[in-house]
PLY file of the C-alpha trace (Angstrom):
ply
format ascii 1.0
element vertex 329
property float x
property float y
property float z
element edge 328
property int vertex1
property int vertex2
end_header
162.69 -25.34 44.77
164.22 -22.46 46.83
163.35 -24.78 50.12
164.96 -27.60 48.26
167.94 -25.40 47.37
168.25 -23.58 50.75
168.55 -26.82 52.38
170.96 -28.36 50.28
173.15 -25.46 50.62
173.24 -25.80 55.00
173.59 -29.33 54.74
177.24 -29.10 54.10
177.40 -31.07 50.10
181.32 -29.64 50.09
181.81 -32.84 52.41
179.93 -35.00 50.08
182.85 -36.56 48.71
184.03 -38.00 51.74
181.12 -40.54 51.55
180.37 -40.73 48.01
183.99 -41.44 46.95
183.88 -44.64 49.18
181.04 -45.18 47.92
181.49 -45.25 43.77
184.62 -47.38 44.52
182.92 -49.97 46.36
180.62 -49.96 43.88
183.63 -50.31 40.80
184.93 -53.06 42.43
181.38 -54.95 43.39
181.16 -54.42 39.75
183.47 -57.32 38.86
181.09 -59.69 40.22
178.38 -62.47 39.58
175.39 -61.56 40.18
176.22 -57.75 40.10
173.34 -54.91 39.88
174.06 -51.58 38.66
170.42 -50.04 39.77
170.73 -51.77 43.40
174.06 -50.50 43.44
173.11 -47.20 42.84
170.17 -46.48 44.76
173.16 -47.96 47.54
174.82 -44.32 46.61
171.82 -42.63 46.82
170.89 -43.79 50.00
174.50 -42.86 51.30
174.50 -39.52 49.82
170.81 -38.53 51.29
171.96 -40.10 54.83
175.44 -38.13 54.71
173.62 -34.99 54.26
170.54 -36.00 56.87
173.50 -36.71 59.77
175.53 -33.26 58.61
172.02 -31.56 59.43
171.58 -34.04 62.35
174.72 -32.93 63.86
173.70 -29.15 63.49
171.17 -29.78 65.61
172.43 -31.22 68.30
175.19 -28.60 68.27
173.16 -26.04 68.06
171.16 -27.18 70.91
174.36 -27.45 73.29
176.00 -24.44 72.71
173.90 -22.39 70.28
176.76 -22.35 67.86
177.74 -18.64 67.69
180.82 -19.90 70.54
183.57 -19.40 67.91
182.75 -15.97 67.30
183.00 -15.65 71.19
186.27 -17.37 70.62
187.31 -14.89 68.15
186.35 -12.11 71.00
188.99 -13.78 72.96
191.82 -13.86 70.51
191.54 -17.26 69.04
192.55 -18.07 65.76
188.52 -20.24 64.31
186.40 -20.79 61.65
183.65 -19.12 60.51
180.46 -19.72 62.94
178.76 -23.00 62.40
174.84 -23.06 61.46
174.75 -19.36 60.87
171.08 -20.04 59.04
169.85 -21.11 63.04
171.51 -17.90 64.91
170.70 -15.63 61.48
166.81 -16.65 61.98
166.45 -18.06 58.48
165.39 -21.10 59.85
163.95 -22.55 63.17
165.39 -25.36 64.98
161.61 -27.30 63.85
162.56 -26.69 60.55
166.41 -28.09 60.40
164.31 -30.83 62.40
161.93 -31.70 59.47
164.87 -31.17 57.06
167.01 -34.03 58.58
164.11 -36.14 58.26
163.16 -35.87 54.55
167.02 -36.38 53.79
166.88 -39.63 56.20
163.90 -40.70 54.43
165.14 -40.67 51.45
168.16 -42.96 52.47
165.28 -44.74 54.19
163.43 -45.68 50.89
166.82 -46.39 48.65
167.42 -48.73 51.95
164.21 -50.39 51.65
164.70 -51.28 47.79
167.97 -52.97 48.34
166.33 -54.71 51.41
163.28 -56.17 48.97
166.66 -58.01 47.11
169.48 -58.65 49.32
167.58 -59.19 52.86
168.34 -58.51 56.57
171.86 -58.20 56.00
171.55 -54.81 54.71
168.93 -53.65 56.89
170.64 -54.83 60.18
173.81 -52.54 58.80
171.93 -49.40 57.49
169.66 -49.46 61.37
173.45 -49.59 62.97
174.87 -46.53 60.59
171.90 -44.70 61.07
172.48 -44.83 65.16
175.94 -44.72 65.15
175.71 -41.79 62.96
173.07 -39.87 65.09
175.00 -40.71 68.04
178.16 -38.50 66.72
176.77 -35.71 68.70
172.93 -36.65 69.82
172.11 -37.46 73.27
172.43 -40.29 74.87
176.19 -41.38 73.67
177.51 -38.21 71.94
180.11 -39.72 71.23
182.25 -36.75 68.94
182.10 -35.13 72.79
184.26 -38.34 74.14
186.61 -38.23 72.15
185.65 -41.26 70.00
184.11 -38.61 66.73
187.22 -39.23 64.77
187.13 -43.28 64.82
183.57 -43.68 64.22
183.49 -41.38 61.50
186.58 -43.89 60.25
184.29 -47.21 60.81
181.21 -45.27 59.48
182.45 -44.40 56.03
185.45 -47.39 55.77
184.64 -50.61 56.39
180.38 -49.88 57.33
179.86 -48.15 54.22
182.04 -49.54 51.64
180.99 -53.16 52.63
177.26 -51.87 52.57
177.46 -50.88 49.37
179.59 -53.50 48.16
176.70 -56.10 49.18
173.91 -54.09 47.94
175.35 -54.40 44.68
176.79 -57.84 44.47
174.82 -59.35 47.29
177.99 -60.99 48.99
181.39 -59.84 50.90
184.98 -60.05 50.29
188.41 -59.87 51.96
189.27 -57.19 49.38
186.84 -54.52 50.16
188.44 -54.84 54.04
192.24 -54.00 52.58
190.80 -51.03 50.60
187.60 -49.95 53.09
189.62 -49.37 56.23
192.66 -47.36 53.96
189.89 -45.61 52.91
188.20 -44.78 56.52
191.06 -43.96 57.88
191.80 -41.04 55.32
188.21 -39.77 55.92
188.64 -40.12 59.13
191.77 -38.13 58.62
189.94 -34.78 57.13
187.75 -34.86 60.39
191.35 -35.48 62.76
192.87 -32.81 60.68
190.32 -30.61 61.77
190.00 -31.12 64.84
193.93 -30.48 65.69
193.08 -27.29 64.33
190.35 -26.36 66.40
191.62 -27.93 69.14
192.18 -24.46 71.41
187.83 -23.64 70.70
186.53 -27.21 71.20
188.34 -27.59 74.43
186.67 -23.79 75.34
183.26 -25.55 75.06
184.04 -28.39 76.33
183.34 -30.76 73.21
186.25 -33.78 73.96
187.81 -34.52 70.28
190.42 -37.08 70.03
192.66 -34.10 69.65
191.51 -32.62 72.88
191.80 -36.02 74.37
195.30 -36.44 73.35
196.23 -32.85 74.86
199.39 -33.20 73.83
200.67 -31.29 70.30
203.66 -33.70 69.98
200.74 -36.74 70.69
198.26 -35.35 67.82
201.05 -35.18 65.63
202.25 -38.68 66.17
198.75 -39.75 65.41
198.31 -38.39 61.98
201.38 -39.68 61.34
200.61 -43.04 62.66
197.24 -42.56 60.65
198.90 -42.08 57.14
201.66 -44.34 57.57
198.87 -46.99 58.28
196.77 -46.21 55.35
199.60 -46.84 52.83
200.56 -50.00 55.12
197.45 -51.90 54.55
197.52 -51.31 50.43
200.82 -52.62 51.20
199.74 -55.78 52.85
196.79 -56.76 50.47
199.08 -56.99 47.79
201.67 -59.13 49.61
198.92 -60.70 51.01
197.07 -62.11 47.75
194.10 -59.92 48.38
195.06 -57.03 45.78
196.11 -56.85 42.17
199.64 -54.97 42.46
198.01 -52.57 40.63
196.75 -51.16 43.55
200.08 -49.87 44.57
199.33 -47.19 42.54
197.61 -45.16 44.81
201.09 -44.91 46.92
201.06 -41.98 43.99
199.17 -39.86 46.46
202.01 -40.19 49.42
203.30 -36.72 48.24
200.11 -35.21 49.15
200.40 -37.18 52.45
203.31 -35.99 53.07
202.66 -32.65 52.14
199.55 -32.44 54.64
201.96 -34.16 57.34
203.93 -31.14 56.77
201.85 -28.28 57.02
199.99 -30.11 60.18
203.89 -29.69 61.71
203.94 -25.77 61.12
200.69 -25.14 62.06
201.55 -26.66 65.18
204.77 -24.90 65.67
203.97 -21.69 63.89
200.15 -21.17 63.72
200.46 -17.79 62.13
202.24 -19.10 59.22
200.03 -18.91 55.47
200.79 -20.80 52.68
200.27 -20.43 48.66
198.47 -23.81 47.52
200.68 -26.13 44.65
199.29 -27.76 41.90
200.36 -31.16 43.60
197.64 -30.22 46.62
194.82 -30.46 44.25
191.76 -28.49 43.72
191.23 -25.49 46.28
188.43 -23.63 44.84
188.09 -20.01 44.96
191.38 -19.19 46.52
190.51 -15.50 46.48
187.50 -15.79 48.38
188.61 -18.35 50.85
191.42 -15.53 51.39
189.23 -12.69 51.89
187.39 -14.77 54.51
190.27 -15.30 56.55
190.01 -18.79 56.67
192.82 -19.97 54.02
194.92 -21.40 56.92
192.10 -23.68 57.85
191.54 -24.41 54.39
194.66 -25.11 52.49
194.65 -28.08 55.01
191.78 -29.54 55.42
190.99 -29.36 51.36
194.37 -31.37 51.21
193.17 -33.82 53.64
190.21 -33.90 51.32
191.85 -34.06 48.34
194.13 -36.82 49.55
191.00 -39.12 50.11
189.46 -37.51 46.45
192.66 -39.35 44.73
193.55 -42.16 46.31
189.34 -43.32 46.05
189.27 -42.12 42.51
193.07 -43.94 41.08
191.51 -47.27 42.86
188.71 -46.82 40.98
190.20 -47.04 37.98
192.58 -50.08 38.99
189.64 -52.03 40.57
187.86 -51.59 36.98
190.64 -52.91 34.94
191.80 -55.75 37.06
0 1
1 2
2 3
3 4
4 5
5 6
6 7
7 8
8 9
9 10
10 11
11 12
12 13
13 14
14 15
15 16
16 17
17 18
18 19
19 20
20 21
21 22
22 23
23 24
24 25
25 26
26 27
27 28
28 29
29 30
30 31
31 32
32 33
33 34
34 35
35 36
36 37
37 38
38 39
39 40
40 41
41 42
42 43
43 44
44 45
45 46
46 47
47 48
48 49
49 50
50 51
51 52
52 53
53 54
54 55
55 56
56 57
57 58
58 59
59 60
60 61
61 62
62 63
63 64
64 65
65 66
66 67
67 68
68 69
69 70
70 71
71 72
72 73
73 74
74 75
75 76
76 77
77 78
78 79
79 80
80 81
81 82
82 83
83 84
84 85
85 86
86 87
87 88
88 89
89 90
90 91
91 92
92 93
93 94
94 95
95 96
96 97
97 98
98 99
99 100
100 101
101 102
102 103
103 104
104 105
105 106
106 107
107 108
108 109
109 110
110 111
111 112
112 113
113 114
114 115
115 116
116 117
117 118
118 119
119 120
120 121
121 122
122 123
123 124
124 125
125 126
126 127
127 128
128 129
129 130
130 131
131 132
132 133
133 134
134 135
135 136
136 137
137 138
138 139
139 140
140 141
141 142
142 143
143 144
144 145
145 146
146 147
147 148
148 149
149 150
150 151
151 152
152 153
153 154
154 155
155 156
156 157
157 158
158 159
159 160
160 161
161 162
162 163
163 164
164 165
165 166
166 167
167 168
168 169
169 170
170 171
171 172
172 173
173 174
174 175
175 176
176 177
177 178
178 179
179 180
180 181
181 182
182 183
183 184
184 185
185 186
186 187
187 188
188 189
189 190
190 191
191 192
192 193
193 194
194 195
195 196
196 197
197 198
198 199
199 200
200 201
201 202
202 203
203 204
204 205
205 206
206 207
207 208
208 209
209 210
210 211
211 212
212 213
213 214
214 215
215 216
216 217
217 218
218 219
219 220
220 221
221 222
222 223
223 224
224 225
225 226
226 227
227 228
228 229
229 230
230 231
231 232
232 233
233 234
234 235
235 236
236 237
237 238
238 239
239 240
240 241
241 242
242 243
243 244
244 245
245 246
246 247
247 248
248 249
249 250
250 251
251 252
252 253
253 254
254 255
255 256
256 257
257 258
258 259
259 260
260 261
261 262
262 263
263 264
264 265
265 266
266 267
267 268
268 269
269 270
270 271
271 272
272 273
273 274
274 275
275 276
276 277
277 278
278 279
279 280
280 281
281 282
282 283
283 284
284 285
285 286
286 287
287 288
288 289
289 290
290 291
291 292
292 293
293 294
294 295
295 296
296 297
297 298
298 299
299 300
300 301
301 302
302 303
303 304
304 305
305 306
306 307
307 308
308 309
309 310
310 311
311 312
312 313
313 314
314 315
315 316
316 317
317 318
318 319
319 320
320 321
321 322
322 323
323 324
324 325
325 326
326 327
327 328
C-alpha cells in the first residue's frame, strides 16, 4: 500500500484534471446516445486516468535521464526566478531510475487492460487511437522524436487531450463519432494545452538554460508568447461561438463564455509577469480553488502558482458548466 501510495504521490495526480475533465464530459455528452454504455464508458476514464499518470512518470524519466533534473536548483544558483526541482524522489535516492521504470509500466498496463475491454466491443477503431496516444504521448520527451524539446510539447499535449481523447472516449461509450465532440474537444485542448503554454512562458529563462526548445523558447520573443495565449483564448471561446451558429451546439453552450473573466484574468497576470516578474499577487474568489495558499507561500512558489492553478481552473470550469449543459440538452 505504501508502494502504491508513494507512487501515486510522484506521478503528479494534481494534473489529473486536465485529462479526466475532458474525459467525464465526453462521456456526459456520449451519454445522450443510442446505444450508449456507462461501464465501457467508464473503464474509457479509467484507462485515461492510469495512462495520464503512466506518461507523467514516463516523462520523468526521460528528463531525468537528460539532465538529471536537479538543473533548476543550478538555476536558482544563478539567480533565476524556478520551481521547485522536478523528480526530487530520483536525485533524493528514494527510488531508482528501474523502479520509476517498472512504475510507468503497471500504470500503462492498467490503461492497457481498460483499452482491451472497450476493444472486445467497439473494435479496431479504438485500438488504432489508444496505440497512436500511447506513442505520441511517450514521444513528449522520449527518444527518438522528443518532441516537448522541438518546440511542438504544447500542441500535442492540445491534440492529445482535445480532440484524441475526447473523441476516444466519446466512441468507447457510444460506439460512433460526431461533429459536436470536434466544436467542444478542440476548445477543450486548447485550454489544456494552455496550462502547459502558461508554464512554459514562465520557465522560459531555465528551459532555454538546458536547452529543452518549448514553444515559448521557440517563439523567443515576450511580445510573441503573449500574442499566442492571447490568440489561444480568444480561439477557444471562438469555436463555442461557431458550433452554435453553426447548428452543431445547443445555445446553451454559450454558457461557458461565463469563464472569460477567468480568461481574462490569467491573460492579465501572464502581461505582468512578463513586464514585472517580481510582482505577487493575493488570489480572488473569481480565480477558483488555490489550495493551501499558506504553504504554496512559504515555498516560494505562489508566483508560479497563482497562474498556472488559474490556467487550471479555467479548464476545471469551462469542462465542468458543459457538463451540465450537454446533460440537459
Amino acid at each position: 500500500m505504501n508502494t502504491i501510495r508513494f507512487w501515486l504521490g510522484n506521478s503528479r495526480p494534481t494534473a489529473l484534471p486536465q485529462s479526466l475533465l475532458p474525459a467525464v464530459l465526453a462521456l456526459c455528452m456520449a451519454s445522450q446516445w443510442e446505444g450508449f454504455s456507462l461501464l465501457l464508458g467508464l473503464s474509457a476514464v479509467l484507462g485515461v486516468a492510469a495512462g495520464h499518470l503512466s506518461l507523467n512518470l514516463f516523462d520523468d524519466y526521460f528528463d531525468y535521464k537528460v539532465k538529471k533534473s536537479d538543473y533548476r536548483n543550478r538555476m536558482q544558483h544563478k539567480g533565476m526566478r524556478v520551481r521547485i526541482s522536478k523528480c526530487t524522489y530520483l536525485t533524493s535516492g528514494d527510488a531508482t531510475l528501474k523502479q520509476l521504470l517498472a512504475a510507468c509500466c503497471v500504470f500503462g498496463a492498467v490503461a492497457l487492460s481498460a483499452g482491451f475491454i472497450i476493444y472486445l466491443y467497439r473494435g479496431n477503431a479504438i485500438l488504432l487511437l489508444a496505440a497512436l496516444t500511447a506513442f505520441l504521448g511517450i514521444s513528449y520527451s522520449g527518444a527518438p522524436l522528443r518532441l516537448s524539446y522541438h518546440g511542438f510539447g504544447e500542441i500535442l499535449i492540445g491534440i492529445m487531450f482535445g480532440p484524441m481523447l475526447m473523441s476516444g472516449v466519446f466512441f468507447a461509450a457510444c460506439g460512433t463519432f460526431d461533429g459536436s465532440v470536434i466544436f467542444i474537444s478542440v476548445p477543450v485542448g486548447l485550454l489544456v494545452a494552455n496550462i502547459v503554454y502558461t508554464h512554459a512562458i514562465m520557465d522560459c529563462e531555465p528551459d532555454k538554460e538546458v536547452g529543452k526548445m518549448t514553444f515559448a523558447v521557440l517563439l523567443k520573443d515576450k511580445r510573441r508568447m503573449l500574442f499566442c495565449l492571447l490568440l489561444l483564448l480568444v480561439t477557444t471561446f471562438a469555436l463555442v461561438i461557431s458550433g452554435v451558429v453553426s447548428g452543431y451546439l445547443s445555445p446553451y453552450y454559450l454558457l461557458s463564455l461565463t469563464t472569460l473573466p477567468m480568461a481574462t484574468g490569467l491573460y492579465h497576470l501572464m502581461v505582468e509577469f512578463v513586464r514585472h516578474p517580481e510582482r505577487n499577487f493575493t488570489p480572488r474568489f473569481w480565480m477558483g480553488p488555490m489550495g493551501d495558499w499558506q504553504r504554496i507561500q512559504s515555498l516560494g512558489i505562489d508566483w508560479f502558482m497563482i497562474r498556472w492553478l488559474l490556467a487550471r481552473n479555467l479548464l476545471s470550469f469551462f469542462c465542468i458548466i458543459l457538463m451540465i449543459v450537454s446533460l440537459m440538452v
